[in-house]
C-alpha positions in Angstrom: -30.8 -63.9 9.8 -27.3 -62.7 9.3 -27.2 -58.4 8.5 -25.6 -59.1 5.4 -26.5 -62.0 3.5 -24.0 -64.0 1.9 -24.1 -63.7 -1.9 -24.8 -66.8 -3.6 -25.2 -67.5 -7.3 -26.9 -70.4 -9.7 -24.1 -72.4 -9.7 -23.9 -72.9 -5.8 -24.9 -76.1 -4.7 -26.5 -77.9 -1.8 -23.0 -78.5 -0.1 -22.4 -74.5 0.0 -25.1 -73.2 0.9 -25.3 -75.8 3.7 -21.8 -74.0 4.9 -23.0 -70.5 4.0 -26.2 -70.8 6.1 -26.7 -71.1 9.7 -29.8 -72.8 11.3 -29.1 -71.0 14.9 -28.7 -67.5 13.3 -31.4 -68.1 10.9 -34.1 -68.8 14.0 -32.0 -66.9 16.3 -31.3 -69.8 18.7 -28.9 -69.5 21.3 -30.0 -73.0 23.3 -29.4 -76.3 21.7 -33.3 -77.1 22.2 -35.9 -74.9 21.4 -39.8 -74.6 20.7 -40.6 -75.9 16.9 -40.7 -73.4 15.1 -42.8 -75.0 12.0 -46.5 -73.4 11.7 -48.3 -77.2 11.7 -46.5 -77.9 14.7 -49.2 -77.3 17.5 -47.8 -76.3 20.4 -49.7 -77.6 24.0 -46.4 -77.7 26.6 -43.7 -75.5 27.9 -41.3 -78.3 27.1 -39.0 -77.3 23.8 -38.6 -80.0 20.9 -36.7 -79.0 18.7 -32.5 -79.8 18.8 -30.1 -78.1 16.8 -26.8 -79.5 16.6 -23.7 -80.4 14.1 -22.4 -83.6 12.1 -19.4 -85.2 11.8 -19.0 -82.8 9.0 -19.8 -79.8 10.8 -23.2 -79.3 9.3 -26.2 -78.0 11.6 -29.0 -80.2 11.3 -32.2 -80.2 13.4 -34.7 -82.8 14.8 -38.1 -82.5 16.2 -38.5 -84.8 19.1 -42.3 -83.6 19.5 -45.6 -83.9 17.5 -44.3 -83.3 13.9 -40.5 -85.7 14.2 -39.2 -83.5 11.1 -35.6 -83.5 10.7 -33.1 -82.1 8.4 -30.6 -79.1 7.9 -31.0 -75.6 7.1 -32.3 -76.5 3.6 -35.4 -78.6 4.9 -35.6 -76.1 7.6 -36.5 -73.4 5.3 -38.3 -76.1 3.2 -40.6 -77.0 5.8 -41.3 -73.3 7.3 -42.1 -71.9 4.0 -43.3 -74.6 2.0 -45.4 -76.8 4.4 -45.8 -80.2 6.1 -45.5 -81.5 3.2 -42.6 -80.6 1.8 -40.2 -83.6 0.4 -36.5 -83.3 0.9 -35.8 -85.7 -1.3 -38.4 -84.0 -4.3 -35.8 -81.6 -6.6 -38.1 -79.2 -6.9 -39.2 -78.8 -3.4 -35.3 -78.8 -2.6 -35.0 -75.9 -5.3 -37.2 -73.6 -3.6 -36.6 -74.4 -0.3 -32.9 -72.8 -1.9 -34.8 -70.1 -3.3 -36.8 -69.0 -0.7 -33.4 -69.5 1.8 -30.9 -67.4 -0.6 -34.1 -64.6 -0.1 -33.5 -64.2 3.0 -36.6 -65.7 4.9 -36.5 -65.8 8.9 -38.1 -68.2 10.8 -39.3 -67.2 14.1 -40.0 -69.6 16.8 -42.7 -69.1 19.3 -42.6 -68.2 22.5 -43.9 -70.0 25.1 -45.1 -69.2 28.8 -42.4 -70.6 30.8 -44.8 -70.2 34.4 -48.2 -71.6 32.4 -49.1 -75.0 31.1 -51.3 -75.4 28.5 -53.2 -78.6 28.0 -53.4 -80.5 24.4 -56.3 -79.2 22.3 -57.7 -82.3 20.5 -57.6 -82.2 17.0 -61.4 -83.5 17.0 -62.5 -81.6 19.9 -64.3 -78.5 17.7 -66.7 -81.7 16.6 -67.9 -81.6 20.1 -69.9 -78.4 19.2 -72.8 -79.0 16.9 -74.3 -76.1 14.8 -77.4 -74.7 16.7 -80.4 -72.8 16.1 -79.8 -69.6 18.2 -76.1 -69.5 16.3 -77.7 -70.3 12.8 -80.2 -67.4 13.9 -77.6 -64.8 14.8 -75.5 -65.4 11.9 -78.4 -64.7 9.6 -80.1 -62.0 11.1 -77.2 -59.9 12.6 -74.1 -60.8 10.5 -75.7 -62.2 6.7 -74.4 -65.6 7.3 -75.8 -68.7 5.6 -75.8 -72.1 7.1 -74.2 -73.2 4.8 -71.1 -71.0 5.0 -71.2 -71.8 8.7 -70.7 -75.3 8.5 -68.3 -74.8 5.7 -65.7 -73.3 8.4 -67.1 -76.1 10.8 -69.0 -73.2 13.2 -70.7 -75.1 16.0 -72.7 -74.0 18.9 -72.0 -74.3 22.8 -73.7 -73.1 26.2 -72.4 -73.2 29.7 -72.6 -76.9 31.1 -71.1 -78.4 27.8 -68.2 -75.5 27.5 -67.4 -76.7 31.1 -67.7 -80.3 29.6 -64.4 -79.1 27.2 -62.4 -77.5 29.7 -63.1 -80.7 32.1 -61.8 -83.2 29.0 -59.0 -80.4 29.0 -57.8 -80.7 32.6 -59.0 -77.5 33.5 -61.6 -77.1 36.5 -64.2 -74.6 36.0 -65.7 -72.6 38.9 -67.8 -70.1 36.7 -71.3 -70.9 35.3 -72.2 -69.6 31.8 -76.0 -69.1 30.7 -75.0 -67.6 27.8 -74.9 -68.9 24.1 -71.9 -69.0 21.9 -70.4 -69.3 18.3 -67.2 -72.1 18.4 -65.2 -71.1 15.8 -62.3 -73.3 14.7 -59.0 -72.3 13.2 -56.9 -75.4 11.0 -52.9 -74.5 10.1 -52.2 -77.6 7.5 -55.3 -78.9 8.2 -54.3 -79.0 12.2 -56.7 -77.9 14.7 -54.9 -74.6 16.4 -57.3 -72.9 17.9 -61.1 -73.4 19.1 -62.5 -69.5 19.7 -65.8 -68.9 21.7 -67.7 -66.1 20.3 -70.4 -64.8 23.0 -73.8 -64.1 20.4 -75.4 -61.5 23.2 -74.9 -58.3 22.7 -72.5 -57.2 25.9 -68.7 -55.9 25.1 -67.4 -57.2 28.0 -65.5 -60.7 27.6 -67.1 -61.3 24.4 -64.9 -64.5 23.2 -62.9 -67.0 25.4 -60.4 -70.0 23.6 -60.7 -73.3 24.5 -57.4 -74.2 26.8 -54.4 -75.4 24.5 -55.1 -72.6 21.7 -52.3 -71.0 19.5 -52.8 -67.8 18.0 -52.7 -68.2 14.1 -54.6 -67.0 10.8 -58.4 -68.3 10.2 -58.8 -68.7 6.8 -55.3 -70.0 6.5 -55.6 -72.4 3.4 -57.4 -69.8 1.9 -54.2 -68.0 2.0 -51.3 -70.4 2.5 -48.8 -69.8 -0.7 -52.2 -68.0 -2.8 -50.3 -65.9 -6.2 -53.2 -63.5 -6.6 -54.3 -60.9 -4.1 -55.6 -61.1 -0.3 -57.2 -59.4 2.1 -56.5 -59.6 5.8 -59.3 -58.4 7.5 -60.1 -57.7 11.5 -61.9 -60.9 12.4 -63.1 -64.4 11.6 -66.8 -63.2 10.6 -65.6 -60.6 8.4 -63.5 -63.3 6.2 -66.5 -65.3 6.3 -68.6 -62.7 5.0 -66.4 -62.2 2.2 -65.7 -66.0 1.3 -69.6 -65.9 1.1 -69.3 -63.2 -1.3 -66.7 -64.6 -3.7 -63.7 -63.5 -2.1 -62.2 -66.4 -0.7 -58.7 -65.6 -0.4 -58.7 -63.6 2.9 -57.9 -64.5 6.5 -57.9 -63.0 9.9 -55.3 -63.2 13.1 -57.4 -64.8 15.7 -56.0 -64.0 18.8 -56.8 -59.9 18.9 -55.9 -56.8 17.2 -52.4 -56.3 17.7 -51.5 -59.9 17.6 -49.5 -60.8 14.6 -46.2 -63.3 14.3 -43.7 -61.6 12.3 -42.7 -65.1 10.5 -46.6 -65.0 9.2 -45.3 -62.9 5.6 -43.6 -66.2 4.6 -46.8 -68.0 4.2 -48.4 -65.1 1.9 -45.1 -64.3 0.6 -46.5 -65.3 -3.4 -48.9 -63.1 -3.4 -49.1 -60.3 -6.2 -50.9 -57.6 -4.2 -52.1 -57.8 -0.4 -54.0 -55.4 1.9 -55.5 -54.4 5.3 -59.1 -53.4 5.6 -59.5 -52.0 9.4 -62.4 -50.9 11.2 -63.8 -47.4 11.5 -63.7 -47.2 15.3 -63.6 -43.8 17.8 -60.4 -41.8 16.9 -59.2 -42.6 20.6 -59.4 -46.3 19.6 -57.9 -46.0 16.0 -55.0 -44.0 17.9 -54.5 -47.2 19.7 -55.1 -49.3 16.6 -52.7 -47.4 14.6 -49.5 -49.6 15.6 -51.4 -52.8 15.2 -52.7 -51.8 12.0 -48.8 -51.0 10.4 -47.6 -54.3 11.9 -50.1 -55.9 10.0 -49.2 -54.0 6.6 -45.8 -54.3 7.2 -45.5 -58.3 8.0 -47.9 -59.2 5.1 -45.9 -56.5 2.7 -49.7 -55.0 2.7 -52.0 -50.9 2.0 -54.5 -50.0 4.3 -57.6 -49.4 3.7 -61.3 -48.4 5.8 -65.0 -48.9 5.0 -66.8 -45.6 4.0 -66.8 -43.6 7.5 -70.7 -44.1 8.0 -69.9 -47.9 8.3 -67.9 -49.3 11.5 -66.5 -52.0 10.0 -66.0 -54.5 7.0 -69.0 -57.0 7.3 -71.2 -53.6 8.3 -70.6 -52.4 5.1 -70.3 -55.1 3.3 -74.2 -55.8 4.0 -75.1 -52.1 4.0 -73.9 -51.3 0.9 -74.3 -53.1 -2.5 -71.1 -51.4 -4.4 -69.2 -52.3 -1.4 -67.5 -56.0 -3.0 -66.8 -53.9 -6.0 -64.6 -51.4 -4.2 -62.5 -54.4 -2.0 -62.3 -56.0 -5.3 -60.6 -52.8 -6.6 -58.1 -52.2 -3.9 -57.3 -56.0 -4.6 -56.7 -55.6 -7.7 -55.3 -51.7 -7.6 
């Protein structure tokens, strides 16, 4: 976006703030095509999609030529990034906060691809490929208080070595490695879009504990859970965590999936209504939590959230969560602090 925004009152209409507003400086574009920046727009190729370019009127307008064909100009642009797939540029009141929300100042960031790696297309069925197991169903409720039925609530499925090679085949990737170990598949949906397939290794060694299928975009598990929510969330450190707390009650929660520093800096626009947000970390080794420290702040500060930890004699979220019985009563007063 612009440093200074330009000052625009109620009575400016469509027309001006069409002028007023730039589609390039709000994405910070300087090619004519680049990747789609819209959240539901999965993205499986190096090749950009998205145009920008001007009218006879001198307007900026864009067009998708990928998966998701939207089109419009800087007010659908805005529209679509903050409201969703299905946002309607011809619907008044979509229109009015699309204006809202782009007088506000929100930025759009597109993603940036690999320009050396391709990635294959990750089916949108292929997490069905996975059924729910009884080693997975076991390890859920022993080690992490997990019910079936919250497991195949988030569609958790089970895979071992031959049929993960079986994905990455259908994938176009060759596999030369041999698995014989058992894992969680944990899917992640952006507008009900499959983003991300995660393999979650259920032995107990640290080393190379989760693997995503090929074609996987780093996004927000739990994201419907959070997408546009007015009350308060909780962003917590990884997909069993939020599933331990949907279990609980406390359903509006999510987790980055793709590590601990990894966060978008466009996410804030999709939790942007909510009245009070916040960060519960883990307690880990002070030379870890050094190392966690930046991650941690670039979480609060993107999701406009307070940090908080588990009691110090608990490592983590779901640890105390299941440890201690007055544990959902405390989260539930930082929420609502």
């Amino acid at each position: 976006m612009p440093t200074h925004l330009p000052i625009v009152n109620s009575c400016v209409g469509i027309a001006e703030l069409r002028k007023l507003y730039s589609i390039r400086e709000i994405l910070g574009a300087t090619r004519k095509v680049i990747p789609c920046p819209f959240p539901f727009h999965p993205h499986s190729s190096n090749s950009p999609s998205f145009s920008i370019y001007s009218n006879r009127d001198g307007i900026e307008k864009f067009l998708c030529h990928g998966s998701c064909q939207k089109a419009g100009d800087v007010i659908d642009l805005i529209g679509f990034a903050t409201i969703g797939e299905n946002y309607n540029p011809a619907n008044s009141r979509d229109v009015s906060q699309a204006m809202l929300n782009l007088t506000s100042g929100y930025k759009v960031c597109p993603p940036v691809i690999s320009k050396t790696t391709r990635r294959p297309e990750l089916p949108g069925e292929i997490w069905k490929m996975f059924p729910l197991g009884k080693e997975v169903i076991e390890y859920a409720a022993t080690k992490r208080g997990l019910t079936e039925d919250t497991l195949r609530a988030f569609g958790i499925g089970q895979v071992n070595g031959d049929l993960l090679s079986q994905a990455f085949e259908l994938l176009g990737e060759k596999t030369t490695w041999k698995y014989d170990r058992i894992g969680m598949t944990i899917p992640t949906f952006h507008f009900g879009t499959l983003t991300m397939v995660k393999i979650r290794w259920i032995d107990a060694q640290k080393k190379g504990r989760f693997i995503n299928l090929p074609g996987s975009s780093p996004g927000l598990f739990g994201f419907n859970d959070v997408f546009n929510a007015t009350g308060p969330i909780v962003i917590v450190k990884g997909e069993i965590p939020k599933m331990v707390l949907w279990q609980r009650g406390i359903t509006a929660a999510a987790a980055p999936t793709a590590g601990e520093g990894q966060v978008d800096d466009s996410w804030g626009v999709w939790t942007r209504y909510s009245s009070n947000a916040i960060v519960i970390g883990d307690n880990d080794p002070e030379a870890v939590m050094e190392k966690l420290s930046d991650a941690y702040a670039k979480r609060c500060s993107v999701f406009g959230a307070k940090l908080y930890l588990p009691p110090p004699q608990h490592k983590d979220v779901d640890d105390w969560i299941l440890g201690d019985p007055t544990a959902m009563d405390q989260i539930r007063k930082w929420m609502y602090a």
